[in-house]
C-alpha positions in Angstrom: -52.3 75.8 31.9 -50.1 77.5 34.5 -46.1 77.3 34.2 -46.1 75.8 37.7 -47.8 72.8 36.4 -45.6 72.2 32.9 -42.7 72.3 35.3 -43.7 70.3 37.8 -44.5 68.0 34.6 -40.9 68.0 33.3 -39.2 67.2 36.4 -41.2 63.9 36.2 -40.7 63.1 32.7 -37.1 64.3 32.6 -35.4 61.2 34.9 -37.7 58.9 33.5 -35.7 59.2 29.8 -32.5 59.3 31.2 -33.4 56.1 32.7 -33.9 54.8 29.2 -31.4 56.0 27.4 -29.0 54.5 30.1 -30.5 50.8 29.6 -30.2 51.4 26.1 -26.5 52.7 26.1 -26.0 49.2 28.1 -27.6 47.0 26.0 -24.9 47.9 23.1 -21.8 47.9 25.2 -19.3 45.3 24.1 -18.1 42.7 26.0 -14.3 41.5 26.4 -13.1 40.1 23.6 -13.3 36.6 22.5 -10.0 34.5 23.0 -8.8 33.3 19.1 -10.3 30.0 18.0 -7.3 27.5 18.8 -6.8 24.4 15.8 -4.2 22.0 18.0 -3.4 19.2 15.3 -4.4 16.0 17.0 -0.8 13.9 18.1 0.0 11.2 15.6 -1.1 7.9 17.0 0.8 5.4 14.5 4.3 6.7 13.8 6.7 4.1 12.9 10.7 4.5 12.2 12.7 2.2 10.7 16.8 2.4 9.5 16.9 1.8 5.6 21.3 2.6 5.1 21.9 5.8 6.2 18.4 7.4 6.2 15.6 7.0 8.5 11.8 6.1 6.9 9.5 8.1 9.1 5.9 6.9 8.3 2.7 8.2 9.6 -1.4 9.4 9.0 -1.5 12.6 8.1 -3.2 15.1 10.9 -6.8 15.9 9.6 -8.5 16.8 12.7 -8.0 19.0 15.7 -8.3 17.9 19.5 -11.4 18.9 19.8 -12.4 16.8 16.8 -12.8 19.8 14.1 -11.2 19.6 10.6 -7.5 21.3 10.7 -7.1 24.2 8.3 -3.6 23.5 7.4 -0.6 22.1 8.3 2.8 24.2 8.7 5.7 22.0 9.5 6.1 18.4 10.5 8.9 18.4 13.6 11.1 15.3 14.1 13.1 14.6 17.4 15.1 12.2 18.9 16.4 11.0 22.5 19.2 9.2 22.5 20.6 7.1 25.2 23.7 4.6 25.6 22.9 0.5 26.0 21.3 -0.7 29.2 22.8 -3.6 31.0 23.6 -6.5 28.6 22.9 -4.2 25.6 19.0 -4.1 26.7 17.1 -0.9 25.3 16.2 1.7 28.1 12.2 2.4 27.8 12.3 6.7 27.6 9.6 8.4 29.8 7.0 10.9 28.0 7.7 13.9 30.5 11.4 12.4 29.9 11.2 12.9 25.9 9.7 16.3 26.1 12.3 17.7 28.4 15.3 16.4 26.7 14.5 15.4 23.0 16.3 17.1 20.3 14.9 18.6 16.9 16.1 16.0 14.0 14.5 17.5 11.3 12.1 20.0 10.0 10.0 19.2 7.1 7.6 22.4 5.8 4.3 22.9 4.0 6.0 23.0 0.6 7.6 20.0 0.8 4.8 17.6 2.3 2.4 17.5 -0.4 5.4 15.6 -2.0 5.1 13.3 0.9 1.8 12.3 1.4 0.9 8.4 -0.1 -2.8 7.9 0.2 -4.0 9.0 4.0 -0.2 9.1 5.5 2.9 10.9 5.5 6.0 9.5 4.8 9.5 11.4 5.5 13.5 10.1 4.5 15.2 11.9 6.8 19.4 11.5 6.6 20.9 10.4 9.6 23.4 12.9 10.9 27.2 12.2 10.2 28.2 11.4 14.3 26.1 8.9 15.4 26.7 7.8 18.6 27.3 4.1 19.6 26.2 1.1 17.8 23.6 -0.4 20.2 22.8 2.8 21.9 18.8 3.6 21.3 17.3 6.3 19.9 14.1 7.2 20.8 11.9 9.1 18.0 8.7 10.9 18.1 6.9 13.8 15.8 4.6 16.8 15.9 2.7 19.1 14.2 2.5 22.9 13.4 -0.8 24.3 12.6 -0.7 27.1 9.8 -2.2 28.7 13.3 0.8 28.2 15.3 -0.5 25.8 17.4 1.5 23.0 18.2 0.4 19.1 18.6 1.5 17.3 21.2 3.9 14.5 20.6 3.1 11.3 19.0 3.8 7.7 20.1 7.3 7.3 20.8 9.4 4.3 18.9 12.7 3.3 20.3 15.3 2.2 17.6 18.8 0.6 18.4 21.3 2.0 15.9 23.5 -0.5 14.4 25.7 -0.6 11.0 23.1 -1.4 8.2 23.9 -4.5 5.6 25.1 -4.2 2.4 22.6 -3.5 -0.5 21.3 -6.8 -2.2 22.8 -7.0 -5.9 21.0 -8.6 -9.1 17.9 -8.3 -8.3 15.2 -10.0 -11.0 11.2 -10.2 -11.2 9.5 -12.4 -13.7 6.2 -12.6 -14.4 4.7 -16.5 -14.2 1.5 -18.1 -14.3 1.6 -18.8 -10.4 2.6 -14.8 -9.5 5.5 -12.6 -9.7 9.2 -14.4 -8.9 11.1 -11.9 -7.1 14.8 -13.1 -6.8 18.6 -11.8 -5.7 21.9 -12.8 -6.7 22.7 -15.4 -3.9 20.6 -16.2 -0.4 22.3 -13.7 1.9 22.3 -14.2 5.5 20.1 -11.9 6.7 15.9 -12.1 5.9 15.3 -9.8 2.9 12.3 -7.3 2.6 10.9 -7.7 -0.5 8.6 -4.4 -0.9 6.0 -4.0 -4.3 4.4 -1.0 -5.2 1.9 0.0 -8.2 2.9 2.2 -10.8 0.4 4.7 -9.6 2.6 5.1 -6.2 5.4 7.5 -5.3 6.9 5.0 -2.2 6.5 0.8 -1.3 5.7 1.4 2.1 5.8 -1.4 4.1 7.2 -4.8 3.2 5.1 -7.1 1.2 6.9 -10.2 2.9 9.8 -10.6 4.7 11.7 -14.2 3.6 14.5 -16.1 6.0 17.8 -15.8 5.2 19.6 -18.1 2.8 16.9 -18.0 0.8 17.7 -16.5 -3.0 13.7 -15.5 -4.1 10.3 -14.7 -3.3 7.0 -15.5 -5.3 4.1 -13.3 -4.8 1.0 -14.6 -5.6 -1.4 -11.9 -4.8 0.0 -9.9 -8.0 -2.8 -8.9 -10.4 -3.3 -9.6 -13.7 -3.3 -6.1 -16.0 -1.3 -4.5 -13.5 1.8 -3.1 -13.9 4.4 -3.3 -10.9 7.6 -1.9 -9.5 9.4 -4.2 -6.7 12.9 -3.7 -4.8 14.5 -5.6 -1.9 16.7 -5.4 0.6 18.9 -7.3 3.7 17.3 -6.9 7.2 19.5 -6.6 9.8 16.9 -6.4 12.4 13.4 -6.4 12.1 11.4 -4.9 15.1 12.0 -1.9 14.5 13.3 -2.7 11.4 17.0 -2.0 10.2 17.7 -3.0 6.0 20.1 -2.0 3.9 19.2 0.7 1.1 16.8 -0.2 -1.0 18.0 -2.8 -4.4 17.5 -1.0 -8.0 13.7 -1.3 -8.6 12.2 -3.9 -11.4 9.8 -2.7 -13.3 6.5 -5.8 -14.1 3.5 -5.6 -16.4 1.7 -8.7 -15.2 -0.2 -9.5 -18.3 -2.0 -12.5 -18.7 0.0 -14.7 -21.5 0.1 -18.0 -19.8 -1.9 -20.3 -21.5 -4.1 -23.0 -19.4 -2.2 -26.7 -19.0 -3.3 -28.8 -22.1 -6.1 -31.8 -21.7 -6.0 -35.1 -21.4 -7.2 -38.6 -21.2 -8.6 -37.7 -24.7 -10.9 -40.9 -26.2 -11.9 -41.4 -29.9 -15.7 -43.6 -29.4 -16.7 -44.3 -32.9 -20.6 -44.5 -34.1 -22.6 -44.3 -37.0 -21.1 -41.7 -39.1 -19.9 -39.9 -35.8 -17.0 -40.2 -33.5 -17.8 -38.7 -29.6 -14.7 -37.5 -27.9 -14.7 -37.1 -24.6 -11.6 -36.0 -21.9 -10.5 -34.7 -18.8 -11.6 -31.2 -17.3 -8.6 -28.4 -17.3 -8.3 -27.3 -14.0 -7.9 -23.1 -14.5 -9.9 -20.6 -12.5 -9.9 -18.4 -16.2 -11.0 -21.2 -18.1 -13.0 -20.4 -21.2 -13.6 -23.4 -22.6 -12.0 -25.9 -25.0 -11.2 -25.9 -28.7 -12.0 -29.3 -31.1 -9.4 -29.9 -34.1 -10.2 -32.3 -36.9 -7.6 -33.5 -39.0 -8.0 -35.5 -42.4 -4.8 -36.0 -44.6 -2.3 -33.4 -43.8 -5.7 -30.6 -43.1 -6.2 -29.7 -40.0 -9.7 -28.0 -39.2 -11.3 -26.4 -36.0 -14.8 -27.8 -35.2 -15.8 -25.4 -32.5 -16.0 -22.0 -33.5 -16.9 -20.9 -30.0 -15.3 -22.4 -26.6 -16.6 -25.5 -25.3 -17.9 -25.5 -21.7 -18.4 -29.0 -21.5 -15.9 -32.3 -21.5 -17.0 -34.1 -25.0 -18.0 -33.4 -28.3 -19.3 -35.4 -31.0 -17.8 -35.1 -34.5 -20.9 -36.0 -37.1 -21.3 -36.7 -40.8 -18.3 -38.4 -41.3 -17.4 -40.7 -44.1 -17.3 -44.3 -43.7 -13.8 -46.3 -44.0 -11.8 -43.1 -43.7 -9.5 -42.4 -40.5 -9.8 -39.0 -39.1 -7.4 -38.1 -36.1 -8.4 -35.6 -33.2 -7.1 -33.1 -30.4 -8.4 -31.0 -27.6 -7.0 -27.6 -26.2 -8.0 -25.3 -23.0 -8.6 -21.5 -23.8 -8.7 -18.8 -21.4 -10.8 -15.6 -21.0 -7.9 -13.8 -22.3 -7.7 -16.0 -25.8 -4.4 -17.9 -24.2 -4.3 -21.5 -25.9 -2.6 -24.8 -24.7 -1.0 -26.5 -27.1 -2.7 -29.5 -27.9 -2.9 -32.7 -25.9 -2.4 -36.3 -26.9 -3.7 -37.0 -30.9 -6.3 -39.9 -31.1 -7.5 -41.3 -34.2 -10.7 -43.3 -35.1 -11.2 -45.2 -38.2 -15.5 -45.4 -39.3 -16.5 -49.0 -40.9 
């Protein structure tokens, strides 16, 4: 093979890998990089404020999900602010802009990541935040709104806003009672003040009440709440409402501790009748109207002995006492029994004499 050829050869294949090896150094070049991933909490939707003394009660859910819908890593700080503005005409509140609130609202408080696992009550987030010593006029409203700090750094926007017109809270209520009944829990105060009261409940389980259970007109002195379990054990407080959209109370009563057992026994029976037969007396009476009604119990007494005929609760209204002697009197009562093993005292005796 002559040289002229192998040359003529190389310059052919030489470009042609140069070619390659440049696609290939492309094909691994790296791009610009990728902007960091952003977790913006989503803004709190339900924030309510409310005046309880000298504190506000900031409530709302806690932020689990960015804006984009993914889950949020973390949350740094909680961030509460405040717009305040002086009394419309007539007193009226003055409705605060978004764009208005952003521009001009002032950091209240700071809550951080160490403290707000202390403050979290099922799915929401609930801050006591002191109300600064110079407040400004009574009737002037305050406007309040939140937001969150990612452990990113990225900020929320802010949540709904809730207006509050500052005024002088009531005094506290004083001797405040809660007794457990067959009907519920009675709730009461020392005298019906003139403002409604709160009355707030919370279980045992709970670090805060939340929201009211009921709110009762003023001059009233007690409250009875009847959707109280049975078996559970309660905490409940009080406390005089100045104003109660948004609401303004005075701090909170000394709390009263409940265990709602069930120790009430069912009302006693009645219309009990003696119908003598042949060696046997039927006995028959009036149902016991309890929704944990077990039954009823039969008691036989002879002389001064007194005996218990059923061994297990009746379910049924009548009973028929057998082998019984003739010409001796026997005299008979009834009680109710509940699932808990509560017993009414006994209704009216009856006798019955067999011939």
């Amino acid at each position: 093979m002559s040289s002229s050829f192998v040359s003529s050869s190389w310059r052919r294949i030489v470009p042609v890998a140069v070619l390659v090896l440049g696609l290939s150094a492309a094909c691994g070049k790296k791009g610009p990089p990728l902007p960091p991933m952003r977790y913006v909490p989503a803004a709190a939707k339900n924030l309510t404020v409310r005046q309880r003394g000298d504190v506000l009660v900031v409530r709302m859910g806690y932020p689990s999900l960015t804006t984009d819908g993914q889950s949020l890593p973390g949350l740094k700080q909680v961030e509460l602010f405040e717009f305040s503005q002086p009394p419309g005409p007539g007193g009226a509140p003055i409705a605060v802009e978004p764009r208005q609130f952003e521009l001009g609202a002032k950091r209240l408080a700071v809550v951080g990541s160490n403290e707000l696992a202390s403050r979290v009550e099922g799915s929401d987030l609930e801050l006591q935040v002191p109300l600064p010593g110079v407040r400004p006029a009574e009737g002037a409203t305050i406007t309040y709104g939140v937001r969150f700090l990612a452990t990113s750094g990225d900020v929320s926007a802010f949540s709904n806003l809730v207006p509050l017109a500052y005024q002088a809270p009531p005094a506290p209520l004083a001797g405040l009672r809660a007794d457990a009944t067959s009907a519920g829990v009675v709730v009461g105060w020392s005298a019906g003040a003139s403002q409604h009261v709160a009355v707030y409940r919370r279980p045992a389980a709970s670090r805060s009440f939340g929201s009211p259970l009921a709110t009762v007109e003023g001059g009233e002195s007690s409250y009875l709440d009847k959707s109280a379990q049975l078996g559970e054990r309660y905490y409940y407080t009080a406390s005089a409402v100045a104003e109660t959209s948004p609401l303004v109370e005075s701090p909170l009563a000394r709390e009263v501790e409940v265990f709602y057992q069930d120790v009430f026994p069912p009302t006693a029976p009645t219309g009990l009748t003696a119908l003598v037969e042949e060696a046997t007396v039927r006995l028959v009476w009036e149902a016991v109207e309890a929704s944990d009604l077990a039954g009823y119990r039969v008691y036989r007494r002879e002389g001064g002995t007194e005996i218990r005929l059923t061994e297990t609760p009746l379910s049924g209204t009548s009973y028929r006492a057998q082998n019984l002697e003739g010409g001796k009197t026997y005299s008979f009562r009834v009680t109710a029994v509940d699932r808990s093993g509560n017993e009414s005292p006994g209704g009216a005796e009856v006798s019955a004499t067999l011939p």
